[in-house]
VEXTI-943575 format. One record per residue (C-alpha): residue in one letter; chain; x, y, z. Coordinates in pm, 1 decimal, padded with zeros to 6 digits. Example, Ala and Ser with C-alpha at 12.3 -4.5 7.8 and 13.67 -1.06 7.14 Angstrom:
// VEXTI-943575
 code unit        u        v        w
    A    A  01230.0 -00450.0  00780.0
    S    A  01367.0 -00106.0  00714.0
This chain:
// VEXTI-943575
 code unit        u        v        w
    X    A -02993.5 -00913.1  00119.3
    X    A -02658.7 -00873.1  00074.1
    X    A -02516.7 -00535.5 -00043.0
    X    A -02427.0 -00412.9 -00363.4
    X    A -02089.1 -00399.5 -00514.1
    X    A -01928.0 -00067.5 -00460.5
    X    A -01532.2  00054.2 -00500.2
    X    A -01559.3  00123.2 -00180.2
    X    A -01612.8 -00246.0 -00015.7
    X    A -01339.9 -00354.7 -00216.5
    X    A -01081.1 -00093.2 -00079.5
    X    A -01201.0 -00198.8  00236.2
    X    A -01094.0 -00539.5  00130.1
    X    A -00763.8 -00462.6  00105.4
    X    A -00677.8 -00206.7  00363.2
    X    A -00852.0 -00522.9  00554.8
    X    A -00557.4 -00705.3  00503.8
    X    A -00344.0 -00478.1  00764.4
    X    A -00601.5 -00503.7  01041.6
    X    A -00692.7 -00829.1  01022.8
    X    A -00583.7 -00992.4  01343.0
    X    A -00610.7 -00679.6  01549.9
    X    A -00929.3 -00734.2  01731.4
    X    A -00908.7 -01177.6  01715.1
    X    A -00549.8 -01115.4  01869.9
    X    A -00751.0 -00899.7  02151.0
    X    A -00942.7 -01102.5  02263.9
    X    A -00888.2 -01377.8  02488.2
    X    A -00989.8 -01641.7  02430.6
    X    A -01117.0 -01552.5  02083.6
    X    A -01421.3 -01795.3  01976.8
    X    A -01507.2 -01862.5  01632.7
    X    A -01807.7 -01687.9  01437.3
    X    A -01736.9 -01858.6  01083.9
    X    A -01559.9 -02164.9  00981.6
    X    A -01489.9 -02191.1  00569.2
    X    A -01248.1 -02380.8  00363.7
    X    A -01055.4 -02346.9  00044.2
    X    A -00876.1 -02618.0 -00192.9
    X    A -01132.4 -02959.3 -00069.2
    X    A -01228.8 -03050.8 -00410.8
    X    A -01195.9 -03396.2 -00423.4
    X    A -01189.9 -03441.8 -00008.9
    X    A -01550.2 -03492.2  00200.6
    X    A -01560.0 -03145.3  00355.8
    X    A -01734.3 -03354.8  00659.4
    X    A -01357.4 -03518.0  00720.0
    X    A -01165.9 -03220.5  00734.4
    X    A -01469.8 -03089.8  00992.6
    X    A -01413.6 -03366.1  01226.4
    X    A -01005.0 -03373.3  01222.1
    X    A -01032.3 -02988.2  01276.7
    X    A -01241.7 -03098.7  01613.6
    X    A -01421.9 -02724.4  01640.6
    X    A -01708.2 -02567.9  01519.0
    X    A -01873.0 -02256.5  01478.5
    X    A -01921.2 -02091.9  01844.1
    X    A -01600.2 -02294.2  02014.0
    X    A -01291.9 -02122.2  02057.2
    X    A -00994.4 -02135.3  01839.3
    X    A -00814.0 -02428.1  01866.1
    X    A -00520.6 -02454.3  02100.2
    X    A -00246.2 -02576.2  01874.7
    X    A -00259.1 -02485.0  01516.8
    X    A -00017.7 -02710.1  01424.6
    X    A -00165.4 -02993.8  01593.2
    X    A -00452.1 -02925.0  01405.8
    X    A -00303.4 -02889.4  01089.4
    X    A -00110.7 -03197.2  01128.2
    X    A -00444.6 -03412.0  01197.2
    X    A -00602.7 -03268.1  00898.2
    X    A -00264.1 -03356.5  00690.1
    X    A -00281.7 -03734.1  00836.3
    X    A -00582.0 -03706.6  00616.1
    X    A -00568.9 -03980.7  00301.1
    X    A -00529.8 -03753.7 -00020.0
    X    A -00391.6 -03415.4  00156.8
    X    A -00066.4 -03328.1  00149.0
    X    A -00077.4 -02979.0  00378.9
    X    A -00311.5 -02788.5  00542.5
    X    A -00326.2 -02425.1  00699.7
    X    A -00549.8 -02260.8  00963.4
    X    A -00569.7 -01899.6  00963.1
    X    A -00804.7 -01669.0  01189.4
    X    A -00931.1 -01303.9  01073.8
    X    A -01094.1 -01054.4  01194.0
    X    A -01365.7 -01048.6  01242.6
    X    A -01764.4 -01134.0  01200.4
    X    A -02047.6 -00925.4  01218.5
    X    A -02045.6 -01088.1  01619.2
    X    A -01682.3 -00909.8  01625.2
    X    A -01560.4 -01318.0  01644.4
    X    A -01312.0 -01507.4  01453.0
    X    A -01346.7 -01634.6  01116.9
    X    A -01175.9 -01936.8  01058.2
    X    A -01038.6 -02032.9  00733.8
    X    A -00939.4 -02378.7  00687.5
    X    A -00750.9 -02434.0  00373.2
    X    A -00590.8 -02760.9  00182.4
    X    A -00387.8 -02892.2 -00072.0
    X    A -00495.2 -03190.2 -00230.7
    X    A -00260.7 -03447.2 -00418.1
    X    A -00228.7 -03334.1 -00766.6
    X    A -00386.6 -02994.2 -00749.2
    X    A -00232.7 -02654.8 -00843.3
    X    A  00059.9 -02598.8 -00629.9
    X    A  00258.4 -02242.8 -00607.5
    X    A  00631.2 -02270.3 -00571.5
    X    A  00808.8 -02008.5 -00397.9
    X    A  01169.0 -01903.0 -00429.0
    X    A  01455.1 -01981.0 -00174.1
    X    A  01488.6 -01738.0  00088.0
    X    A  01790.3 -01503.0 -00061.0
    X    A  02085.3 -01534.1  00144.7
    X    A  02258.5 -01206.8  00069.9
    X    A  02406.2 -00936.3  00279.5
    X    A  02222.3 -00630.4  00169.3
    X    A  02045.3 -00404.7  00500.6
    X    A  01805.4 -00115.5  00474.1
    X    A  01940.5  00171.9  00611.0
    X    A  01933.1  00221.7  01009.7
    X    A  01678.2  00503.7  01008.9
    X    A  01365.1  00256.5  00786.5
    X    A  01295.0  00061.4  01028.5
    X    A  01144.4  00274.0  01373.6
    X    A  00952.1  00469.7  01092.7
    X    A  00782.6  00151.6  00934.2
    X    A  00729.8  00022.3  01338.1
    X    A  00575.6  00328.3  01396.8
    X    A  00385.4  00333.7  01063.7
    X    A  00251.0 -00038.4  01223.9
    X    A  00164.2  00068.8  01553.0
    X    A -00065.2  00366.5  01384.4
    X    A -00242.9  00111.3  01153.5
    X    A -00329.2 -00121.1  01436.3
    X    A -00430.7  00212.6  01657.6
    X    A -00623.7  00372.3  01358.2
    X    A -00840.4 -00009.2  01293.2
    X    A -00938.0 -00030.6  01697.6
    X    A -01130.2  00303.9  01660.3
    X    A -01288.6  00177.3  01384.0
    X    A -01341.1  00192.4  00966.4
    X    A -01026.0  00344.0  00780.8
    X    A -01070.0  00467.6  00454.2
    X    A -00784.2  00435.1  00178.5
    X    A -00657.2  00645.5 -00100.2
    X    A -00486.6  00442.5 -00411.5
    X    A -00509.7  00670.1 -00635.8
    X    A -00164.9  00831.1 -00662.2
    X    A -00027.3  00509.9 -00705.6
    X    A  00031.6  00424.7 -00327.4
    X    A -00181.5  00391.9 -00036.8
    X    A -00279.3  00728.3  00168.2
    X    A -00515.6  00610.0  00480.6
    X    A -00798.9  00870.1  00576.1
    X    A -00631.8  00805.1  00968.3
    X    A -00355.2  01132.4  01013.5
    X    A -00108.9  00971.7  01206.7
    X    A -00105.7  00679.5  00952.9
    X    A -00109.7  00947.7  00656.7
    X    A  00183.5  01152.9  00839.3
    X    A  00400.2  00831.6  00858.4
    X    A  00319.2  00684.5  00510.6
    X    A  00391.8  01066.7  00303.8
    X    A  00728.0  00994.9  00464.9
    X    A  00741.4  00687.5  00262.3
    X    A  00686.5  00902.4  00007.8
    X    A  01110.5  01047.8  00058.6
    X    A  01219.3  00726.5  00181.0
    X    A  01104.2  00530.9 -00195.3
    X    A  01267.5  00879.4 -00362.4
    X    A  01654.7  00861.3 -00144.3
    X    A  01690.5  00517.1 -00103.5
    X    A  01491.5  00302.5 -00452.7
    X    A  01858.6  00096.0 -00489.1
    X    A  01901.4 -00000.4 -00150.9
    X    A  01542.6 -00096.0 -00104.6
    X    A  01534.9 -00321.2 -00444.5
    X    A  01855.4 -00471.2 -00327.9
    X    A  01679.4 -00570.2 -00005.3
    X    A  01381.9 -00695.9 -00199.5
    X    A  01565.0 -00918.7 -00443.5
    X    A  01839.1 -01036.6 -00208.6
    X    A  01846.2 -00931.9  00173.2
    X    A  01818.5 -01233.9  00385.9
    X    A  01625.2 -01086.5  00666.4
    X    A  01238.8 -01137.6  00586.7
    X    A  01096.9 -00815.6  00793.3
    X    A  01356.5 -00607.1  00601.4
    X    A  01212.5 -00749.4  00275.5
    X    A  00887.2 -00681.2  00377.0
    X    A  00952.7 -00335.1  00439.7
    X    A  01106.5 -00299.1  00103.7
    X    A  00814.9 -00449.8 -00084.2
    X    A  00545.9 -00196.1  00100.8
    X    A  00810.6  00124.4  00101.2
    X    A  00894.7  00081.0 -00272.7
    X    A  00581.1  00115.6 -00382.2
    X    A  00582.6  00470.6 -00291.7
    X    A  00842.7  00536.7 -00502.8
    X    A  00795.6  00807.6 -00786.0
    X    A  00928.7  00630.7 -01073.4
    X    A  00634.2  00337.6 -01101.8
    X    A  00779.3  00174.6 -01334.3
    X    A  01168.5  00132.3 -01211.1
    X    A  01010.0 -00062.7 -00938.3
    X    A  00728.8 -00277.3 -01072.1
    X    A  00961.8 -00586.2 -01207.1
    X    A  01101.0 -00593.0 -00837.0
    X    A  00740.1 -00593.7 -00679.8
    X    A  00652.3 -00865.4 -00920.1
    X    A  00967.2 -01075.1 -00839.0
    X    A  00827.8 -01023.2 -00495.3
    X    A  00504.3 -01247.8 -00518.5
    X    A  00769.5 -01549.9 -00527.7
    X    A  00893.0 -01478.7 -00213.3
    X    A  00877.4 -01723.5  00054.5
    X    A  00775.2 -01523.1  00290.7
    X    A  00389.1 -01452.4  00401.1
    X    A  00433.1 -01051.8  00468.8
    X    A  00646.8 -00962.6  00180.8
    X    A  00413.3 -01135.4 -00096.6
    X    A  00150.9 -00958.5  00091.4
    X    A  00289.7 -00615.3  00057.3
    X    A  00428.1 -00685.6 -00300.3
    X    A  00035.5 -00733.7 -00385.9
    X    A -00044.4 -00395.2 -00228.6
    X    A  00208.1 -00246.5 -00359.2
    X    A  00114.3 -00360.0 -00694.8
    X    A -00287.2 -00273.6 -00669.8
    X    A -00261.9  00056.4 -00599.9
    X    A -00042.8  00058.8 -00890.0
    X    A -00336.3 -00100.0 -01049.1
    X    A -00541.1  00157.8 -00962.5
    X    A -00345.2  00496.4 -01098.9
    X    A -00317.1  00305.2 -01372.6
    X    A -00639.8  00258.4 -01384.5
    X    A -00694.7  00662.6 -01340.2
    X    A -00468.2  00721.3 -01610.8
    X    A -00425.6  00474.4 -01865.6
    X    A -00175.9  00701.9 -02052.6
    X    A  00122.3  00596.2 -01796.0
    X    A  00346.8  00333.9 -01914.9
    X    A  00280.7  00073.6 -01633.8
    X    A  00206.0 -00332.6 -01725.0
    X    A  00139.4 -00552.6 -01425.3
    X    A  00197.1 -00895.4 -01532.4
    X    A -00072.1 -01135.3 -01391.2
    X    A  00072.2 -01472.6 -01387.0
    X    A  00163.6 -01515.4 -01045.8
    X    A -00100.2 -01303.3 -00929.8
    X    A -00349.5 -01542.1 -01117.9
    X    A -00120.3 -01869.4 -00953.3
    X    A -00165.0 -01722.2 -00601.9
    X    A -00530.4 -01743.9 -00584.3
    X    A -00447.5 -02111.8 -00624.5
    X    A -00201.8 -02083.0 -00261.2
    X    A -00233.1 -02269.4  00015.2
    X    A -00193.5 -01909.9  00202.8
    X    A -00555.5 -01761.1  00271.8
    X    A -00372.0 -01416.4  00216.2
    X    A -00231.4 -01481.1 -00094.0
    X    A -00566.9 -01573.5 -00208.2
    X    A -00733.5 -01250.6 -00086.1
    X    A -00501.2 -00985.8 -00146.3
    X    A -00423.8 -01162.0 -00512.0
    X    A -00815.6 -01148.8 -00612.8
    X    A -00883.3 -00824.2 -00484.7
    X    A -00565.7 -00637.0 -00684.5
    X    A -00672.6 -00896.7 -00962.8
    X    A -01011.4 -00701.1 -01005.6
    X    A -00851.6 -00345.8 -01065.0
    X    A -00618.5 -00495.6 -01276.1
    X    A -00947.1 -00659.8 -01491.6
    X    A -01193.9 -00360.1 -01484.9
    X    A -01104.0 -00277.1 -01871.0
    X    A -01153.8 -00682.6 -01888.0
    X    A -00823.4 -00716.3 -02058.1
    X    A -00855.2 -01093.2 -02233.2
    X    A -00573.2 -01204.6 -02175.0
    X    A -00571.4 -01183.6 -01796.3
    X    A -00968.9 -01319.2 -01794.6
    X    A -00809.8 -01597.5 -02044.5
    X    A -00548.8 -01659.0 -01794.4
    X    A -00787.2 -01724.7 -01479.1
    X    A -01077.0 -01899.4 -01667.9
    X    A -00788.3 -02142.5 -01736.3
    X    A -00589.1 -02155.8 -01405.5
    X    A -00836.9 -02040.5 -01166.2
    X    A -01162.2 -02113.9 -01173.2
    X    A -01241.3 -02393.6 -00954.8
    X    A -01062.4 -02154.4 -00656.8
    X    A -01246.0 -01915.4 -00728.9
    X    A -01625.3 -02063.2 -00737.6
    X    A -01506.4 -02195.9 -00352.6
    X    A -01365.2 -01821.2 -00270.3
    X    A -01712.0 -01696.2 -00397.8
    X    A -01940.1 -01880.1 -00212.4
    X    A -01743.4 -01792.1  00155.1
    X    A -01967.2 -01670.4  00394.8
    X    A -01785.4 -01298.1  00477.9
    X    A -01918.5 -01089.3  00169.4
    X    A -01656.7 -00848.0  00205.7
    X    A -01368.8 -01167.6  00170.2
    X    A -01636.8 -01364.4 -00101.3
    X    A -01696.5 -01035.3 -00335.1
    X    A -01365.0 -01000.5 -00521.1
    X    A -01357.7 -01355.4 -00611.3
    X    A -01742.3 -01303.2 -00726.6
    X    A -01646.8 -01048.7 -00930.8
    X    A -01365.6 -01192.8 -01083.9
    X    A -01518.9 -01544.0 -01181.9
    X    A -01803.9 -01316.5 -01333.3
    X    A -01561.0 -01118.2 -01600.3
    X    A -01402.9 -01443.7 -01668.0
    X    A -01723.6 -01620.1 -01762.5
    X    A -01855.6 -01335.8 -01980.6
    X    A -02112.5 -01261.6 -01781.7
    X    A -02218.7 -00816.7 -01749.1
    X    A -02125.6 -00614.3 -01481.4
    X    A -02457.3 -00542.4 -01458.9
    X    A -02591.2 -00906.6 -01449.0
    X    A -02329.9 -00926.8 -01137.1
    X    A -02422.5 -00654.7 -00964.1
    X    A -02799.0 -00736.2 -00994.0
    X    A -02752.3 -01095.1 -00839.2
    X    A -02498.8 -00999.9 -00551.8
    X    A -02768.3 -00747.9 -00430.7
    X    A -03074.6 -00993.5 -00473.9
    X    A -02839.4 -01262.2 -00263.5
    X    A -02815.4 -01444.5 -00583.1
    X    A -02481.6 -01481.7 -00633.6
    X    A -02475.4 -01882.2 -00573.2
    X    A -02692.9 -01913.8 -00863.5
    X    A -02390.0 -01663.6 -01069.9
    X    A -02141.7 -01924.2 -00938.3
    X    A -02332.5 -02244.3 -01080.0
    X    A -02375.6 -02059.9 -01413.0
    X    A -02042.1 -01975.0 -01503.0
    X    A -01852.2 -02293.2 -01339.4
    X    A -02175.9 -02515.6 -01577.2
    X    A -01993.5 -02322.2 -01843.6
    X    A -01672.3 -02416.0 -01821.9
């Protein structure tokens, strides 16, 4: 039976995003619980098995790119990316293999910036420290997350401590922090920037630099831009009376990455930003998104296959109710076939 939808699973789908590798990178050698894929369309998923030389119950493999460059040699692929999260209900690694095919959707990322611009010296040890909590906080177990001033506040009071001080870093330093978004060369620096500036007080001011974010070539700071930008989502959400527009497009073109990260972090801030099922956004995956997401929807981890579920739903019409009914009869397969027969 799998369990019904709830707020609550999906802010543990994001906050999931920070811990994922805690416990894989623990253990040693980690062995795999789940294998999926993303992006074999046209590809015999039984080819991309054999080049990937592992299955379910065999450790990880030894060299990723080795791996990745076997499944590339492939005729009709043009890249491929292995990426191990955390964790099974075995507390073992799931393994998401993902590819790009020739010809399908591709997301283009800007040039790393090249520019001069530093955060000041005193950023940095807090955001290590901030780290170091999260990763602390997700070995004891479950950590609950407040978005609902706009920001993230994690149930965990070390974490909380470190992240209210966000809170007067986004308010002193909002220029020197969008400078180091849009043009600092150092990649950890900009991913600082994208997760600090979203505490900022001013919403608004910042949310054209978050969004100029999700082009960013870098893993972390298009992952922190998304975060950033849900929890924006959210308060907006709480109070549709402040003057706050998240544009989707590249939110929408990231569930179509070759990044398994991009793909979960874009669907899950996707589905705040669709709970008043604004048409143009639904419009805007039902045409660009679809196909990604029937193969998100049908992954094995609930928790990572629910967002896309839901989102696939609202863009084929179908109730929330009608959703929530199937996902907790363990129908949802039979949701997915319906909506992609529709398209």
């Amino acid at each position: 039976m799998l369990r019904p939808i709830s707020l609550r699973l999906l802010s543990t789908c994001l906050l999931g995003v920070c811990l994922l590798c805690i416990q894989v990178c623990a253990q040693d050698p980690p062995r795999v619980g789940v294998i999926d894929f993303y992006g074999v369309h046209k590809t015999p998923e039984a080819k991309v098995r054999k080049e990937l030389g592992i299955k379910e119950g065999d450790m990880l493999p030894r060299s990723k790119g080795g791996t990745e460059e076997r499944i590339e040699a492939i005729p009709g692929i043009t890249e491929a990316r292995l990426e191990a999260v955390c964790c099974d209900a075995n507390h073992k690694a799931i393994l998401y293999v993902g590819i790009e095919e020739k010809g399908a959707p591709h997301f283009n990322y800007r040039p790393p910036p090249s520019g001069e611009a530093q955060l000041p010296a005193n950023i940095a040890p807090i955001y290590a420290r901030f780290l170091g909590a999260v990763a602390a906080a997700g070995q004891k177990g479950p950590v609950s997350e407040d978005l609902t001033r706009g920001h993230s506040f994690m149930s965990d009071p070390k974490v909380r401590a470190l992240q209210e001080a966000f809170v007067d870093l986004a308010t002193t330093y909002p220029t020197e922090l969008r400078n180091v978004l849009r043009e600092g060369a150092n990649e950890e620096q900009r991913a600082m920037a994208a997760y600090i500036l979203g505490y900022a007080p001013n919403k608004m001011r910042v949310v054209n630099d978050l969004q100029y974010a999700l082009q960013d070539p870098d893993d972390t700071v298009r992952n922190n831009a998304m975060r950033s930008l849900a929890a924006f989502a959210v308060l907006k959400q709480k109070d549709p009376t402040v003057e706050l527009k998240i544009e989707p497009i590249w939110l929408v073109a990231l569930l179509n990455s070759l990044i398994w990260g991009d793909r979960h972090t874009a669907a899950v801030t996707l589905v705040t930003i669709t709970e008043q099922r604004d048409p143009e956004t639904l419009s805007l995956i039902k045409e660009r998104a679809m196909p990604a997401l029937a193969e998100m929807a049908s992954w094995k981890t609930l928790a990572h296959a629910l967002p896309a579920y839901i989102l696939m739903g609202r863009a084929g019409g179908l109730k929330e109710s009608e959703l929530q009914d199937a996902w907790s009869k363990g129908q949802r397969m039979a949701i997915i076939k319906k909506v992609m027969a529709e398209q």
